[in-house]
C-alpha positions in Angstrom: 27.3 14.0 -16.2 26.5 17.6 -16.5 25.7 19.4 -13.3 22.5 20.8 -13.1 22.4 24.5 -11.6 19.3 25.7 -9.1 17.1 28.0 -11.1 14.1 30.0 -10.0 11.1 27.6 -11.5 13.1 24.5 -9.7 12.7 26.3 -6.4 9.4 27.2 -7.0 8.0 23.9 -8.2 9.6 22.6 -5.0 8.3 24.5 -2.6 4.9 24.0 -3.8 5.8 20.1 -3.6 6.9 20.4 -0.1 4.1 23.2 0.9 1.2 20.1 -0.6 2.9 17.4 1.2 2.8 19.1 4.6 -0.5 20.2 4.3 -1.3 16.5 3.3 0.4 14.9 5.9 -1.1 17.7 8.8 -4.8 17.3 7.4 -5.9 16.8 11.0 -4.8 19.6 12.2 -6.4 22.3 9.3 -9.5 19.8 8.7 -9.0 20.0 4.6 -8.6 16.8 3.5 -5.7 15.6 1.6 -7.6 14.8 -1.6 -8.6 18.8 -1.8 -5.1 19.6 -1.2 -3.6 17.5 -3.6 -5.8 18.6 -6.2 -5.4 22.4 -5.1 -1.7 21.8 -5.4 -2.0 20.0 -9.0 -3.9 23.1 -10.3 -1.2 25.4 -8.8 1.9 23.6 -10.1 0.1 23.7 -13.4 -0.6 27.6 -13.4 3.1 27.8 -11.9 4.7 25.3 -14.3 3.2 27.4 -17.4 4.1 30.7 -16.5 7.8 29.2 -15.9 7.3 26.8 -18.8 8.3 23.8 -17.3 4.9 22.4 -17.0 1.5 22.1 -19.7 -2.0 20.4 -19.4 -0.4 18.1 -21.7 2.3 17.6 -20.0 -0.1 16.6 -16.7 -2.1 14.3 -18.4 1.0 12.6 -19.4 2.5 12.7 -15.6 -0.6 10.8 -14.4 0.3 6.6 -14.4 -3.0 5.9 -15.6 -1.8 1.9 -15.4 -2.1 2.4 -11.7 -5.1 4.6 -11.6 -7.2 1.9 -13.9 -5.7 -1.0 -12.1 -6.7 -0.1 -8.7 -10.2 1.5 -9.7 -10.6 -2.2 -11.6 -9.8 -4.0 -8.4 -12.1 -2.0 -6.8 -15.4 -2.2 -8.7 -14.4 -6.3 -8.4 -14.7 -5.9 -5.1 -17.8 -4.1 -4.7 -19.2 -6.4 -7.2 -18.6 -9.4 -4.5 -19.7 -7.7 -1.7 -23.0 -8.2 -2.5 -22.4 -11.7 -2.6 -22.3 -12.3 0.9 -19.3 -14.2 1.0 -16.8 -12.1 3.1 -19.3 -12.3 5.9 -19.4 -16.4 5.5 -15.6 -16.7 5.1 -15.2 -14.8 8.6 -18.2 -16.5 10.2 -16.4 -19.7 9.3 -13.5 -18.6 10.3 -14.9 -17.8 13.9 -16.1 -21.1 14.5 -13.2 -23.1 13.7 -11.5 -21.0 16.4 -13.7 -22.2 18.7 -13.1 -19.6 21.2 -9.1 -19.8 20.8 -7.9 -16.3 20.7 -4.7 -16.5 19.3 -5.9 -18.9 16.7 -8.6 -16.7 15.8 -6.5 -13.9 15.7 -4.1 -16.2 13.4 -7.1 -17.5 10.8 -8.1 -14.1 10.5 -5.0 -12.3 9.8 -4.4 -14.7 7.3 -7.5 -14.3 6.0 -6.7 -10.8 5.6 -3.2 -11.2 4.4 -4.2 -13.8 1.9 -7.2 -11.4 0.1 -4.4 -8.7 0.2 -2.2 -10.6 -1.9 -4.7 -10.2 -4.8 -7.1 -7.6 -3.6 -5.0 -4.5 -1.9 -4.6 -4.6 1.7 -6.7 -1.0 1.9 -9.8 -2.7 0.1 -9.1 -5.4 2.2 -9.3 -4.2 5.7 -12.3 -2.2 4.7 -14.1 -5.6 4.0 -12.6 -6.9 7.4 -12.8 -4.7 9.9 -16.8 -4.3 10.5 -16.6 -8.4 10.6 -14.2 -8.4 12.8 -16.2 -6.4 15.0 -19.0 -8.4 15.0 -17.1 -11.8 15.7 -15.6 -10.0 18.8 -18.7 -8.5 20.0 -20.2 -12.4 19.9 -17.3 -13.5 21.7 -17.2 -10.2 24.1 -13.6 -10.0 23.9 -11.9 -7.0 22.9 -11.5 -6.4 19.0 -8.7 -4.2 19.4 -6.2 -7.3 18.7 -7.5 -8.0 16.0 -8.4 -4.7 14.6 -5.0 -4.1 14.9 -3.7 -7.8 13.7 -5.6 -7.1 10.2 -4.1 -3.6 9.6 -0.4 -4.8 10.6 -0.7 -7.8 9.3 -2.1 -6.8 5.6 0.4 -4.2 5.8 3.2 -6.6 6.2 1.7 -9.1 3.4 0.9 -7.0 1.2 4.2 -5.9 0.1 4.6 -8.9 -1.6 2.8 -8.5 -4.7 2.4 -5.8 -7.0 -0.9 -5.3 -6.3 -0.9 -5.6 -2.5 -0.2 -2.0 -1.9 -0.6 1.0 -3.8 3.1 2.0 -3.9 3.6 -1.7 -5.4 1.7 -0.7 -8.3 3.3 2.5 -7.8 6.6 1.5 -8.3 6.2 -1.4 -10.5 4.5 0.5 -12.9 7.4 3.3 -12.8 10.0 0.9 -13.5 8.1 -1.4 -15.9 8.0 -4.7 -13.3 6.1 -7.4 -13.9 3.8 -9.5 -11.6 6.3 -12.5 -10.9 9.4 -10.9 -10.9 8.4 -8.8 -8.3 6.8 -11.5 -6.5 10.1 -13.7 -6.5 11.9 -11.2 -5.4 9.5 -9.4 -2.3 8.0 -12.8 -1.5 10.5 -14.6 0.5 11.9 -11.4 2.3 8.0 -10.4 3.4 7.1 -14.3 4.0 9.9 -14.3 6.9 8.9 -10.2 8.6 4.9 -12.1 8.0 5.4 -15.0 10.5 7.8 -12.9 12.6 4.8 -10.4 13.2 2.3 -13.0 13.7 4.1 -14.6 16.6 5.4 -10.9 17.8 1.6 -10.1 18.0 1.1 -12.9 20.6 3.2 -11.2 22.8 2.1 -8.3 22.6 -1.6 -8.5 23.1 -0.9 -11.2 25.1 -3.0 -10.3 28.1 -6.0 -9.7 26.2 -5.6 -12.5 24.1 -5.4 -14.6 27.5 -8.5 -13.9 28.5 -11.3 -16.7 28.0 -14.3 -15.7 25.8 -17.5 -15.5 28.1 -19.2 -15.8 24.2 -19.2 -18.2 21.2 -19.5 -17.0 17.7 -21.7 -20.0 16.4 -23.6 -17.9 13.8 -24.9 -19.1 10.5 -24.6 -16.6 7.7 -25.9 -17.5 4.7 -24.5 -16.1 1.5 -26.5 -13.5 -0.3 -25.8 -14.9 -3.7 -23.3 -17.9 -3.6 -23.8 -18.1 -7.3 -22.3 -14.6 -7.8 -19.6 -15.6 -5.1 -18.7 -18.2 -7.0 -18.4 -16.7 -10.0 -16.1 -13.9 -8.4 -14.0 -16.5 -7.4 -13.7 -17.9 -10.7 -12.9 -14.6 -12.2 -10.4 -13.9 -9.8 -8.5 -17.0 -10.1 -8.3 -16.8 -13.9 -7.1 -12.9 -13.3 -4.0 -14.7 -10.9 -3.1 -16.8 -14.2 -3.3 -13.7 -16.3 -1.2 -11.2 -13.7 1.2 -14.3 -13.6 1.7 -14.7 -17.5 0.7 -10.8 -18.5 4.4 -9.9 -19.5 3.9 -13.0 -22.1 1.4 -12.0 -23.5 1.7 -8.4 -23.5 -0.5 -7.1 -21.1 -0.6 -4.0 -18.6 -1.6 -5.3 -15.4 -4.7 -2.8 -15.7 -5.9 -4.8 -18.9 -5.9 -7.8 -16.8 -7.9 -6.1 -13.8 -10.0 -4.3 -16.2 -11.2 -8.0 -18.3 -11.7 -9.7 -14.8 -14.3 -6.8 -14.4 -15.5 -6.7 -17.7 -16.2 -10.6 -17.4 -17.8 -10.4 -14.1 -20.3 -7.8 -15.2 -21.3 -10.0 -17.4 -21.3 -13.0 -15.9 -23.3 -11.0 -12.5 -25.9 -9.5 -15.3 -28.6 -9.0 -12.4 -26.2 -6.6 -10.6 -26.4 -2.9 -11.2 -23.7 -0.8 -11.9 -25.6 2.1 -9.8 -25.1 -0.4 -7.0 -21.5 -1.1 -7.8 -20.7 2.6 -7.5 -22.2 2.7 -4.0 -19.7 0.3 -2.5 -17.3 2.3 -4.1 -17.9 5.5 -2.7 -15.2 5.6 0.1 -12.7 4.4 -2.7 -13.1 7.1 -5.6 -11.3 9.5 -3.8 -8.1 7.5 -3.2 -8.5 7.6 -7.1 -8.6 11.4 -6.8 -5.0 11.6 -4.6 -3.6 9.5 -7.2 -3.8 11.5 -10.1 -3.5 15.0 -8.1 -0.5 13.6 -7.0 1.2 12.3 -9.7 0.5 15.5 -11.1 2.3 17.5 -8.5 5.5 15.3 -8.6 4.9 15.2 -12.8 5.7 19.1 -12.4 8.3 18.9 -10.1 10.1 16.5 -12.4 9.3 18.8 -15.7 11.3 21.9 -14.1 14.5 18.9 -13.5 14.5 20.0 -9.3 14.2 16.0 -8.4 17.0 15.2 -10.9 19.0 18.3 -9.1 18.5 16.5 -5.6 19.6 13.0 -6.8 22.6 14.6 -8.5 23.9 15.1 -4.7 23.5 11.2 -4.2 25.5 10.0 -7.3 29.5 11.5 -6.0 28.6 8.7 -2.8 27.7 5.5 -4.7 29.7 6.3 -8.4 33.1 6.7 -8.2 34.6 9.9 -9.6 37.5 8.5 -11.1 36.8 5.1 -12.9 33.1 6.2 -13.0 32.2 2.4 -11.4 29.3 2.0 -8.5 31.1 1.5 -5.2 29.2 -1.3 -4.3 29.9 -1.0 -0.7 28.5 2.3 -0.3 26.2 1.5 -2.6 24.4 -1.2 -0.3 24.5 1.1 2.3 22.7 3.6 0.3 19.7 0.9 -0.4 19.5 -0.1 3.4 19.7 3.6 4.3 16.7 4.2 2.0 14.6 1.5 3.3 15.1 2.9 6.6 14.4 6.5 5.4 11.0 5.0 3.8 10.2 3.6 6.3 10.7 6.1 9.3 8.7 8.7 6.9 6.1 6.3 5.8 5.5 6.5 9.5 5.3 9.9 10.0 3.0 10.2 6.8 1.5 8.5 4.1 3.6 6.4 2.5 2.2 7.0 -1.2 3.0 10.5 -1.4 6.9 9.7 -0.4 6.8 7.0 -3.2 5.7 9.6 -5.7 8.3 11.7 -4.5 11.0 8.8 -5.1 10.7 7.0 -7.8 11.4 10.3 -10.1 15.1 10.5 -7.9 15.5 6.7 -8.9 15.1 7.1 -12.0 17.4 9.9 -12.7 19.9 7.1 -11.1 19.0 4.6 -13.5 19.3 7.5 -16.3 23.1 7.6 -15.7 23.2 4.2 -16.0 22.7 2.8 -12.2 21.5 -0.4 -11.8 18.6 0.7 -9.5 16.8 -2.7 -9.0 18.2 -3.2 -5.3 16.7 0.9 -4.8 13.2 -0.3 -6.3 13.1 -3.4 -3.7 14.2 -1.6 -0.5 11.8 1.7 -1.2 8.9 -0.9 -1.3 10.1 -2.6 2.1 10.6 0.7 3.9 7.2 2.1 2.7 5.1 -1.1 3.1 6.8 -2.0 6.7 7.1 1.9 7.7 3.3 2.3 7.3 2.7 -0.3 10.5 5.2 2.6 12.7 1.9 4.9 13.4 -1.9 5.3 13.1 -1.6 7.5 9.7 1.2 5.4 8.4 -1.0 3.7 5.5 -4.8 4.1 4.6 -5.7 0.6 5.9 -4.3 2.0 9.4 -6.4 5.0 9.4 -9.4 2.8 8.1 -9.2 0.9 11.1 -8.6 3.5 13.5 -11.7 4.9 12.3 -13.7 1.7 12.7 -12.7 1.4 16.5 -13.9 5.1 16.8 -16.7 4.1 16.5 -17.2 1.2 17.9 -16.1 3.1 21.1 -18.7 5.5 20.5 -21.9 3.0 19.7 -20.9 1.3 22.6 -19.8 4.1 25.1 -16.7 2.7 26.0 -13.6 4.9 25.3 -11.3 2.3 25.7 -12.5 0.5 22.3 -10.9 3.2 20.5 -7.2 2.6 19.1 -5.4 5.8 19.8 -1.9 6.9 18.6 -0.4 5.8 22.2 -1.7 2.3 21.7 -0.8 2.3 18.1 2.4 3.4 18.9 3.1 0.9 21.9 2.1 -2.1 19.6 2.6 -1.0 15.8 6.1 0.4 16.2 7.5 -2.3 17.5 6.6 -4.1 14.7 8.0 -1.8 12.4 11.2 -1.9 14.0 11.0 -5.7 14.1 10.9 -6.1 10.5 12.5 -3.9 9.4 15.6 -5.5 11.7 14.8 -8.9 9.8 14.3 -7.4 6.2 17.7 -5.5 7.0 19.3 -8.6 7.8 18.2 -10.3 4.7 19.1 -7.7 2.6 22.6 -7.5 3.7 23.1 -11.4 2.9 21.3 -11.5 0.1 22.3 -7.9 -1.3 23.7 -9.4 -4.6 20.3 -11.7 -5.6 18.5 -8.1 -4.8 20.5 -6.4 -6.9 20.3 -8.2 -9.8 18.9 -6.2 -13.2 15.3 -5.3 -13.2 15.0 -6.5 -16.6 18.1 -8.8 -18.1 18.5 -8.5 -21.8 
């Protein structure tokens, strides 16, 4: 391989990389948030990247993985369509009266709940359906919602990883490396199945003073749907777009083309709802749209001036043999479990999408000298989907909820309602570290199934 040699636009398109990244992962401390600086780092890397010509519009526009832009923005207008159904709020109303006052099983049925929507429907979109239900249920019951706050975050974190369209850097990754639906889910589903249930039952220990306490309320509320037609409908739509994500490499389809007919289909099946309406429950959504494609514009010009394929070059001499030119396989494990607990101690620290983005171009420059990279791909999405339960900022849905029990602490005047970086810390880390032990584990005995090809001829 020829060795590629530092030059002037490589050190300028990374520092601009790095200077966007901090800013985006200290956006509480300068108050700019990290869609603005995202898209103020696009626009400079472009300006930069053309005066260096290493970079076009063109060339942007091209960087952007419009398959996970469309698939997520999709996903989303699907689920604003069924909020105005009603049905979320009759799912967790059900949900609080089969507990019957059982705080652990409630905490159980509703992290499920969550887990199981998050499968399908990704886990940020998820919790932001959840957590002002959950809040409600709690208040009913006057018990503490912090449990359970924090159960739906962790707990759709956890899950989530298990599809490709449970979490962003799913999509993110699968996309990159061309994975379909149920390759991805045979090979993430068993691993995240076991950290899942080892959570759940970790979370009983942990909360489990305030999940000892007896409920002074019962949640015994009716809700009636506000269009059970239309929730009906969605679900029928969203069951024929699981068939269609399972069988889409058969017949041919980006996962976006599947998201975007299960919306197309529901608009006109819901014909009475506006799409005026549809773009209001979508307002906090757009501008995780917005990162997306700043981002990938960023890392698109980082990549044009070759400065990602001059980092990974420093990786190969470890795991490729010098002489016979083989993959030391021993190393070569390590490397994979060293990267899952890499992802995952920095998904902590920040957002886990932008240290995706700023991954899978090193990967691929493996997988361009011929490195089977599959066992890479499936430890990156472990150690970014488990990393982001380490701390409050460690994925959107954490922040999300975060937010929520801001203010609920603040309607009700209670500071203790809020869920601060301590707490998150004292009960979210451990969980990280948990899972990560158990995913380790796994991986180690099952490093050669993991490691098979991505794609077999």
């Amino acid at each position: 391989m020829e060795t590629i040699v530092l030059d002037q636009g490589m050190l300028v398109s990374g520092i601009i990389l790095a200077a966007s990244f901090i800013l985006i992962f200290t956006e509480t401390l300068h108050g700019f948030h990290r869609v603005k600086v995202a898209m103020a780092g696009a626009a400079v890397m472009l300006v930069v990247g053309q005066s260096y010509g290493f970079y076009s519009p063109e060339a942007a526009f091209e960087a952007v993985d419009w398959n996970v832009v469309f698939l997520l923005g999709s996903m989303m207008a699907v689920v604003a369509i069924m909020i105005n159904s009603g049905g979320f709020e009759v799912l967790a109303a059900n949900i609080g009266k089969i507990a019957k006052g059982r705080q652990f099983m409630l905490l159980a049925l509703l992290g499920t709940a969550v887990t199981v929507i998050s499968l399908l429907l990704d886990n940020v979109t998820t919790v932001v359906i959840f957590g002002p239900l959950i809040v409600l249920i709690c208040q009913k019951m006057k018990v503490s919602a912090i449990p359970y706050l924090m159960a739906a975050a962790l707990l759709s974190d956890t899950g989530g990883v298990a599809t490709l369209v449970g979490d962003p850097p799913n999509l993110m990754i699968g996309s990159a490396f061309d994975i379909a639906f149920m390759p991805f889910a045979y090979k993430m589903f068993p691993i995240v199945f076991v950290a899942w249930i080892a959570t759940l039952f970790f979370m009983r220990y942990l909360f489990k003073e305030e999940l000892a306490i007896v409920p002074e309320g019962k949640f015994e509320d009716s809700i009636p749907y506000k269009d059970k037609s239309l929730w009906n409908k969605s679900l029928s739509i969203l069951g024929l777009m699981v068939i269609l994500f399972i069988i889409h490499n058969q017949i041919h389809w980006e996962p976006w083309m599947v998201a975007g007919t299960g919306l197309i289909l529901l608009t006109i099946l819901a014909k009475e709802i506006e799409f005026e309406d549809v773009m209001k429950n979508m307002t906090h959504e757009i501008p995780l749209l917005m990162f997306f494609v700043a981002l990938f514009m960023i890392v698109g010009g980082v990549e044009g001036s070759k400065f990602l394929e001059y980092l990974g070059q420093f990786i190969i001499p470890f795991i490729i043999d010098p002489v016979t030119g083989e993959v030391i396989q021993e190393n070569f494990m390590m490397t994979c479990i060293a990267l899952m607990w890499v992802a995952a101690i920095m998904s902590a620290a920040i957002d886990n999408i932008p240290f995706t983005a700023a991954m899978i171009p090193i990967i691929a420059s493996l997988e361009a000298i011929g490195v089977n990279i599959a066992a890479l791909c499936w430890c990156l999405a472990i150690g970014v989907g488990m990393g982001g339960n380490g701390t409050h900022i460690g994925s959107t849905a954490n922040v999300y909820i975060v937010t929520v029990s801001e203010k609920l602490a603040k309607t009700t005047g209670n500071p203790d309602m809020a869920i601060t970086p301590l707490k998150w810390a004292q009960k979210g880390l451990p969980v990280m570290l948990l899972t990560l032990v158990i995913c380790t584990i796994i991986m180690y005995v099952f490093f050669d199934y993991y490691a098979l090809p991505l794609h077999t001829p």
